[in-house]
N, C-alpha and C positions, 0 to 999 in steps of 0.2 A: 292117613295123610300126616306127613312128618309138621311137625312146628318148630317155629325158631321162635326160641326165646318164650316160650309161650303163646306165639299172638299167631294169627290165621296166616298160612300162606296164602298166594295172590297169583293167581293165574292174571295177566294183561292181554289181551289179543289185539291185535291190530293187522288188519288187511291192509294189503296194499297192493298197488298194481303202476309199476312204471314212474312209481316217483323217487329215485335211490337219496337224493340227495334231502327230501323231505322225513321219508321215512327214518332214516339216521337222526336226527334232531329228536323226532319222538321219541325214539329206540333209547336216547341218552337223558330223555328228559323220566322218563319212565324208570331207569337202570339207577338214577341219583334222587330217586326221593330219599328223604330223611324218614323210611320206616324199617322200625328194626324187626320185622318177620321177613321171610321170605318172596321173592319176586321174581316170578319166572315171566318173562318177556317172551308172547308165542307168535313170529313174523308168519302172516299165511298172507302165501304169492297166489294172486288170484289171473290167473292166464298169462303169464309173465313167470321165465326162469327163474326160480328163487336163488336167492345171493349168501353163496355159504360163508360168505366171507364174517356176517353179523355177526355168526353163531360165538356165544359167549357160552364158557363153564361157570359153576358156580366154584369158585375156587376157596370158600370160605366164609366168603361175604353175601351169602345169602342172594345173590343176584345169580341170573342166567339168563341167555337168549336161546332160541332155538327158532331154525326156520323150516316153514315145511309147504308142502302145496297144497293148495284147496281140491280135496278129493271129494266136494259132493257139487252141487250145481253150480254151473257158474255165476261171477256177480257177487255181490258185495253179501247177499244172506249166508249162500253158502259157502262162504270164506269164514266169516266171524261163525258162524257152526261149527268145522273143521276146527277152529282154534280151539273152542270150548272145550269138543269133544276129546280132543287132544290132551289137554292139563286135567289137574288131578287138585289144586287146590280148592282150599272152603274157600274164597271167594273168587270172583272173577268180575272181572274190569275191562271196560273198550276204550280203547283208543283210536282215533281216526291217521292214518298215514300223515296227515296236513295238517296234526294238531301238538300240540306242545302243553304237559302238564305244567303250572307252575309249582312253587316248593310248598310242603305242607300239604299238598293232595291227600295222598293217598292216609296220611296217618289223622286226618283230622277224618275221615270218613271211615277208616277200620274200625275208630274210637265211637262214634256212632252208631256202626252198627254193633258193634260189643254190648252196648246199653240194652240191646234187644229190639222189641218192637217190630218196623218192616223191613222186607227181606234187603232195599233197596235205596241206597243212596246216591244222590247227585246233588251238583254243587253249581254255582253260576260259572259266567264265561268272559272272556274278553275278546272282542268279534273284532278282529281286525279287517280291515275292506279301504281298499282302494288309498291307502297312507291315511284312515280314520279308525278309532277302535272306540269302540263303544260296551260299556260294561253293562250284561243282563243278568239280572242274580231272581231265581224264578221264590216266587213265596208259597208258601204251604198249599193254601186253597187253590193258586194254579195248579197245581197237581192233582185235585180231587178229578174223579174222571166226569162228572158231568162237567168240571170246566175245562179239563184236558179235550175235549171231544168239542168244544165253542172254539179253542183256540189252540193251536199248534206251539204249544209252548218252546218255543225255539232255546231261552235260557236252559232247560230242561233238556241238554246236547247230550248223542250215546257216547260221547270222550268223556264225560262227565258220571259217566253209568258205575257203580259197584253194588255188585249182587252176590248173595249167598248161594252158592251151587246147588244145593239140594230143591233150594223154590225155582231155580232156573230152570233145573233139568224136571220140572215137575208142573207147581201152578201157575206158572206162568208160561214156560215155553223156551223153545227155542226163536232164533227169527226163522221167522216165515220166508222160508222161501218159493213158494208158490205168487209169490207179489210180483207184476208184469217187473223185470228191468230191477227187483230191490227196491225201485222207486217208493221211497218212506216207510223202511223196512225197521226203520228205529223208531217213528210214532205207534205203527204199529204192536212195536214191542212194549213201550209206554204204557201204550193203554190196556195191553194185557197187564202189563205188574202194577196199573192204578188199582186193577179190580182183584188183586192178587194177592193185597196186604198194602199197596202203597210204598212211599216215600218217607227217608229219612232226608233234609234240605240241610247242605252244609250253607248258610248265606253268606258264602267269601267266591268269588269270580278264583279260580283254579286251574281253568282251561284254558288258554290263547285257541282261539277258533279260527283259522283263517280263510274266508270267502271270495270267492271269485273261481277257485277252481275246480269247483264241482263237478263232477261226469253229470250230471242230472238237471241242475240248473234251466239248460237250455231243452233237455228231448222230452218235446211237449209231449207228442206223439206217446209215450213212453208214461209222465204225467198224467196226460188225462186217460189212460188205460188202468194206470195203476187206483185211480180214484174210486173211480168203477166198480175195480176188486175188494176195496175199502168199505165203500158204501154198500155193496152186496153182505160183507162179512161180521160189519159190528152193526147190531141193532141200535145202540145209543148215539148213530148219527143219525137214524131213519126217525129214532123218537123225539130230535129234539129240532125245529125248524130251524132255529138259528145254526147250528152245528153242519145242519144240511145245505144251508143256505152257502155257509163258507165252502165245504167240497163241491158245491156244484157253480159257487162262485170260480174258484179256482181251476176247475175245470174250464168253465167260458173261458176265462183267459188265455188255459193252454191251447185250446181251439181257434182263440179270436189268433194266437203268434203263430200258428201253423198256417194259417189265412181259410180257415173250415169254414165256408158257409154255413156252418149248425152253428155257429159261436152268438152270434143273436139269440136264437132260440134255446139255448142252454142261458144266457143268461137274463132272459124273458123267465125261466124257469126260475132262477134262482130269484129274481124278486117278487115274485110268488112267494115264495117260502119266506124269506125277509127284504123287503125295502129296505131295509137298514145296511145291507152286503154292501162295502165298497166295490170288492171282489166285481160284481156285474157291472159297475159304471166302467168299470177300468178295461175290461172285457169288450166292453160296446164301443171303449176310445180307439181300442188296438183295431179291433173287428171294422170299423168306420176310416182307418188311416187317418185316424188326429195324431195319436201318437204310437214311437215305436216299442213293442213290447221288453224290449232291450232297454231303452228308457227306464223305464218302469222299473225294471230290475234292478238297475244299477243304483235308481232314488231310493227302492227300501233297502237293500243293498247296506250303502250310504248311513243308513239310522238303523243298522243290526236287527233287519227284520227279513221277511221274505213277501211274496204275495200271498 
């Protein structure tokens, strides 16, 4: 792998699917960090014509773009695969089509992990929603995995991900793409690299996140399948009640918005496991027509969280 200037090139991958004019904002926010190694920018069009137009050389300055398609499953896992497998730099970094680095990213996090230590850095976020933005900067011990596995560290965003290639394509993983829909195909990756060596926490908000247009948000259906797949595959949810208590909370919910007669009983289950799950009340409001699961959404939404 060539270096510039000494310091690690930078594979970036960003999938994207049908957003042109989002996608370009990233593409630009990525192409202008202020790091002086190399940054190859890898656009994979995931079911949607790719747009030769991006494609940028590196003409000197250490920047390029290149686009290409997603040649293994469809969906957002095997898109961000495709990109990986594709570049060749020591590190690689995700960016979301909907999201915007701000400046200092990338060079406050090469610099991190240069120090050694874990394969994997991420930095907090600024969650833009509905004209409110709310700033999450995740702290160390959320990222340990018995507390990554209690709570879905949302600050802990995969636009915020830089990883060493060699732990990627090894102990850690690729994403999985075996997860119904992709559905929380970047916790999933999380919690392989908590037990994989961990987190380097840059604590400065880096990312602008913006919510509200997520393909996934809404397909419950989709949701509580993928949950499923979840809770079958990492034993540190089955061990820990409370951690159970939340995926089976958030399951009731995607069941109570589909209008599932099982949405009671899933979240009868879940206070089993902990009374303390908001998750199940909120489950029983939807499940009951007190209120609508859209509601819901849009109030944690609102406060840069999710269900």
């Amino acid at each position: 792998m060539s270096r510039h200037l000494g310091l690690p090139d930078v594979d970036v991958v960003i999938a994207t699917h049908d957003r042109p004019g989002l996608v370009r904002e990233a593409i630009a926010a990525v192409v202008g960090q202020e790091y002086a190694g190399r940054v190859r920018c890898i656009v994979v069009f995931d079911r949607s014509a790719p747009d030769a137009r991006l494609v940028r050389a590196d003409n000197g300055d250490g920047r390029a773009v290149d686009v290409i398609e997603n040649h293994r499953s469809p969906g957002l896992a095997g898109a961000r695969n495709s990109g990986v497998l594709r570049g060749q730099g020591d590190l690689v970094a995700f960016c979301d089509d909907d999201d915007v680095w701000l400046p200092g990213k990338l060079d406050r996090q090469v610099r991190a992990l240069l120090d050694g230590g874990p394969p994997t850095c991420v930095t907090g976020i600024e969650v833009d929603y509905a004209g409110t933005t709310t700033v999450r900067i995740p702290e160390p011990a959320d990222l340990e995995l018995r507390n990554l596995v209690r709570r879905r560290v949302m600050e802990a965003h995969p636009s915020t991900v830089v990883v060493r290639r060699p732990e990627l394509l090894s102990t850690i993983g690729l994403v999985d793409e075996d997860i119904p829909g992709s559905y929380g195909e970047d916790f999933d990756w999380m919690i392989r690299a908590a037990g994989a060596g961990g987190f380097h926490v840059v604590p400065a908000p880096l990312v602008r996140v913006r919510w509200g247009g997520s393909q996934f948000s809404r397909q419950w259906a989709t949701i509580a399948a993928a949950i499923d797949y979840g809770l079958a595959k990492h034993p540190a949810f089955r061990a820990d009640r409370r951690a159970h208590a939340r995926l089976l909370g958030r399951k009731a919910f995607a069941l109570a918005a589909l209008g599932d007669r099982t949405a009671l009983r899933c979240a009868a289950r879940t206070l089993r496991a902990s009374p303390r799950e908001p998750r199940a009340y909120l489950a029983a409001l939807v499940a009951l027509h007190v209120v609508r699961a859209e509601r819901l959404l849009d109030l944690a939404h609102r406060r840069g969280r999710g269900i």
